[in-house]
N, C-alpha and C positions, 0 to 999 in steps of 0.2 A: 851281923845282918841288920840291915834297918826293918822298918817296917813295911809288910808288903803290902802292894795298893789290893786292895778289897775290891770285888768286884761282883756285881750279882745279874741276873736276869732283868731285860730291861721288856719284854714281850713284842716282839718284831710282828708277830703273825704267821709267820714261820716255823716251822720246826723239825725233827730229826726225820720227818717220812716228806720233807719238800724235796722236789729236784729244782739243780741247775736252770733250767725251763722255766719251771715256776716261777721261779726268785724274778727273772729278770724278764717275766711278761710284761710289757708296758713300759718297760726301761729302754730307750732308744741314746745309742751309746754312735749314734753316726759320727762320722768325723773325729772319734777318739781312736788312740794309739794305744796298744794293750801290750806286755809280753810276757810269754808265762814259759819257763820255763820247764822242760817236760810235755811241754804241750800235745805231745800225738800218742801219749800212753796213759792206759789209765784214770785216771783223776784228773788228770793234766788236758789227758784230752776231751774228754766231759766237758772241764772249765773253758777249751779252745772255742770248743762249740757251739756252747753259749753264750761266749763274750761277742763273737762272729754274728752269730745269729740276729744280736740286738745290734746287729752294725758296725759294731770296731771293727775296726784292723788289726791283726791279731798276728806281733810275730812271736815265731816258735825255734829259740835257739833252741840245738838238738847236738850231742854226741853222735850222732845215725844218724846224719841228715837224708842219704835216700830211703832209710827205713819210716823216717816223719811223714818227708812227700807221700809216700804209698798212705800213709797212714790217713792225712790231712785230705788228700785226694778227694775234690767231691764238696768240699767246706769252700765256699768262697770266702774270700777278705783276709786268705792266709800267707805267709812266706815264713820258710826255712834259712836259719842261716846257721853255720858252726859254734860249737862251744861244746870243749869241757870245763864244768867247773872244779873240778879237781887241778888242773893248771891254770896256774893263775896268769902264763903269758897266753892262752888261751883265751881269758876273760878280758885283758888287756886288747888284745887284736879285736875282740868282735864289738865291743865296745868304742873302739876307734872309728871303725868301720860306720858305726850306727849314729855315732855323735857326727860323723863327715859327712852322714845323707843328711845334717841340717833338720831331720824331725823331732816334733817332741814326743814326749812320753807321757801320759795319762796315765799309767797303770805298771806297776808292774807286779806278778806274782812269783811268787819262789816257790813254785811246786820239785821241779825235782830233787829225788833225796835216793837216796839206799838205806836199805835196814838190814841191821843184823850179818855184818859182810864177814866173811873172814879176816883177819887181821893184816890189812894193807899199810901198805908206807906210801905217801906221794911227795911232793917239793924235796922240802931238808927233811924229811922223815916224818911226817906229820900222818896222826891217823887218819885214815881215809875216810870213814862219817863223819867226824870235826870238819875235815878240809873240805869233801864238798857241799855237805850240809849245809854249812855252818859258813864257813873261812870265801869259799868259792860266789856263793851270794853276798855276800858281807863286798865283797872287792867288786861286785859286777854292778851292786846299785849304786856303791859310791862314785863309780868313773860314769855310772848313766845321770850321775846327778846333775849335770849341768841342762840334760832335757828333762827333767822332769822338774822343770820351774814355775808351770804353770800352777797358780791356785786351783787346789782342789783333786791335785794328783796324792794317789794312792799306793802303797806299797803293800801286799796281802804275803805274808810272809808262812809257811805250812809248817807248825809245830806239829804233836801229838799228845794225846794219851801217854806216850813211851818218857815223857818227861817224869813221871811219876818216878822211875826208876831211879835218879839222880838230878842232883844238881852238879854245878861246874866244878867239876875236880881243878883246882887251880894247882895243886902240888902235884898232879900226874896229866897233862889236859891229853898228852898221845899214846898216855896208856904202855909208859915202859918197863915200870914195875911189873905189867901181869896185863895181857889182851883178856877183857871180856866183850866178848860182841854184841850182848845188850846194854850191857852200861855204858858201851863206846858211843848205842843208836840212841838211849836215855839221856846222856851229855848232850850232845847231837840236837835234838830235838827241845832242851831247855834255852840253849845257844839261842837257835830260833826265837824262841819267845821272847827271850832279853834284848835279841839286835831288835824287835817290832818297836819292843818298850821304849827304847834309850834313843830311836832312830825317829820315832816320835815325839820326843821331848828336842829333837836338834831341827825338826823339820817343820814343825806344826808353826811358830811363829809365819814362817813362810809361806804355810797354806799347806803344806806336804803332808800326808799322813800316813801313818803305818799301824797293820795289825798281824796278830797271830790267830791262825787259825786249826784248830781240831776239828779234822775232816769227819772223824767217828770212824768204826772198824769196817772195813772193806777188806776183802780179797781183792787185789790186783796185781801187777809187775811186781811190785814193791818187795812183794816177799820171793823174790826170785831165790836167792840166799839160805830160806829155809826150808827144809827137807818136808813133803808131806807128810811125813808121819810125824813129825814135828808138830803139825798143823794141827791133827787128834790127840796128842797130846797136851795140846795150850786150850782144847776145847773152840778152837775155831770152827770146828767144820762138825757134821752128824756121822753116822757109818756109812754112809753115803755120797759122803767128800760135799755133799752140801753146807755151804755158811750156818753158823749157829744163828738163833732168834738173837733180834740187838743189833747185828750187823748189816750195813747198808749198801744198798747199790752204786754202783758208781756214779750215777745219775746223782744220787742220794745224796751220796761223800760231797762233789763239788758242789750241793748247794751254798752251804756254808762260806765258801771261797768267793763263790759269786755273788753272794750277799755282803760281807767284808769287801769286797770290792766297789760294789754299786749303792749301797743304802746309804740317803741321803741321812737317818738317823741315829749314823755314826761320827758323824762330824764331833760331835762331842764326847763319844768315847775312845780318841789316841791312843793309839798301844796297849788296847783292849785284847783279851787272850779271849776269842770266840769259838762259838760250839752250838752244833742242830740251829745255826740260822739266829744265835742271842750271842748274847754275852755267858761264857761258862760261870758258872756259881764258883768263887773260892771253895778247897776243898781242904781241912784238914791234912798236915803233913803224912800223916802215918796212914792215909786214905788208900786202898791197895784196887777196888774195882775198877779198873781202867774201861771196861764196857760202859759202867755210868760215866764215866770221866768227870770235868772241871777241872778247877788251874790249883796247883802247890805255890804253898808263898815262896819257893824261891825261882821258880823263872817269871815271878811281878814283884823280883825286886831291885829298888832303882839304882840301890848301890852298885848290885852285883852286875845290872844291865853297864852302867856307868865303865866299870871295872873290864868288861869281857870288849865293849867298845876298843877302850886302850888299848887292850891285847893284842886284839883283831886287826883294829889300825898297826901295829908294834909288827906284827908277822906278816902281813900283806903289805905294807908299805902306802895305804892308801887309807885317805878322809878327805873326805870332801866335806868337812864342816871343824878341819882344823885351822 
């Protein structure tokens, strides 16, 4: 492993009790083109919310697209259109689609993910957190690359905390020695953090930028997968199924994304891993509080970002920056 990029708190004015709202009072985002995917669940739809609010235009590919509309319903400045990212001639088609309506792109976010799934197979067999984590974004920004040319566009990419769990297993990435559906979601979510890193060293000459972002612990969708009595058991919740102290509102969670997305004093932090509206503190490898969180040196590092690129281009068949 090389050396990983260090990185520490830069003081935004922000922080883990801001919302979405806050972040982007006074941010006037008219005339720009947003999309986030996941956008009507959740996190996702918090961050639709607010991107809309300040004015963008805001599409929302969706698995469920008449579950989105219901959802979106009421939000002006929004449109639905299909995708899963788990297929990847799925991500091809909508991407087709969006590069032929001649628009650019300003923005895009990688919010949707799965956690903790049972052990799925998708394409040639690939594990299903990797693929649409990971693999399914990885294919959808590279074919949107050609609209997102303008200086000063942005890629806000949604790691986690869960990174802590692992780094890139390169001698098992689909988990056929032995399914663990955490270490599958903690793979998963370092992925993330590497394509911001290495997707920002291929874009930034260009003006392009990319970051990762630690939403902090929310209850949402997310954990559809895991059993509630799971949930008193991880200490998530009180005997009351209420969230433990620590954990954030949804409001809360997509501050962070919307701040990554819109603050003009990230331009010089590229492929920054972010958290509560800064820069996450590097954290010791053997660090195990995931409630406090910050970044592990291996999803900030540039080798490995380099490496997992290859891959990714290698199993998707796509780079738009080879």
């Amino acid at each position: 492993m090389t050396s990983a990029m260090e990185q520490h708190r830069i003081g935004s004015g922000f922080g883990p009790h801001s919302t979405a709202a806050e972040v982007v009072a006074g941010v006037d985002l008219t005339g720009r083109t947003a999309l986030v995917t996941g956008g009507y669940s959740g996190l996702g739809l918090e961050t639709t919310r607010a991107l809309a609010a300040a004015g963008a235009r805001v599409i929302v590919p969706a698995r469920r697209p008449e579950q989105a509309r219901a959802a979106l319903a009421g939000i002006t400045g929004t449109e639905v259109d299909p995708l899963d990212l788990a297929d990847l001639e799925s991500v091809r088609a909508f991407a087709d689609r969006f590069l032929g309506s001649g628009r650019a792109l300003d923005l895009v976010v990688a919010n949707a993910g799965v956690m903790a799934a049972p052990e799925t197979r998708v394409g040639p067999g690939w594990e299903y957190q990797f693929a649409t984590n990971h693999l399914g974004h990885f294919a959808l920004v590279n074919r949107l690359r050609p609209a997102l040319s303008g200086r000063g566009a942005r890629v806000v990419v949604l790691s986690s905390a869960g990174h802590f769990l692992t780094g890139v297993r390169w001698d098992d990435i689909d988990f056929r020695t032995g399914y663990d559906r955490w270490l599958a979601y903690g793979q998963a979510k370092t992925a993330n953090a590497l394509f911001a890193l290495h997707l920002d060293r291929l874009g930034a000459a260009s003006g392009l930028h990319a970051y990762a972002v630690h939403p902090g612990s929310i209850l949402t969708p997310l954990q559809r997968h895991i059993p509630r009595e799971e949930w008193a058991q991880r200490g998530w919740v009180t005997e009351t199924g209420a969230p433990r102290a620590g954990f954030k509102t949804p409001e809360q969670g997509a501050a962070t994304t919307v701040w990554a997305a819109t603050a003009p004093s990230l331009d010089a932090y590229g492929g920054a891993y972010c958290q509560d509206c800064d820069l996450a503190e590097s954290v010791p490898d053997d660090a195990e509080d995931m409630l406090v969180g910050g970044v592990k040196a291996w999803a900030r590092d540039p080798e490995a970002a380099a490496r997992l690129w290859a891959l990714s281009a290698e199993l998707t068949g796509v780079d738009a920056f080879a």
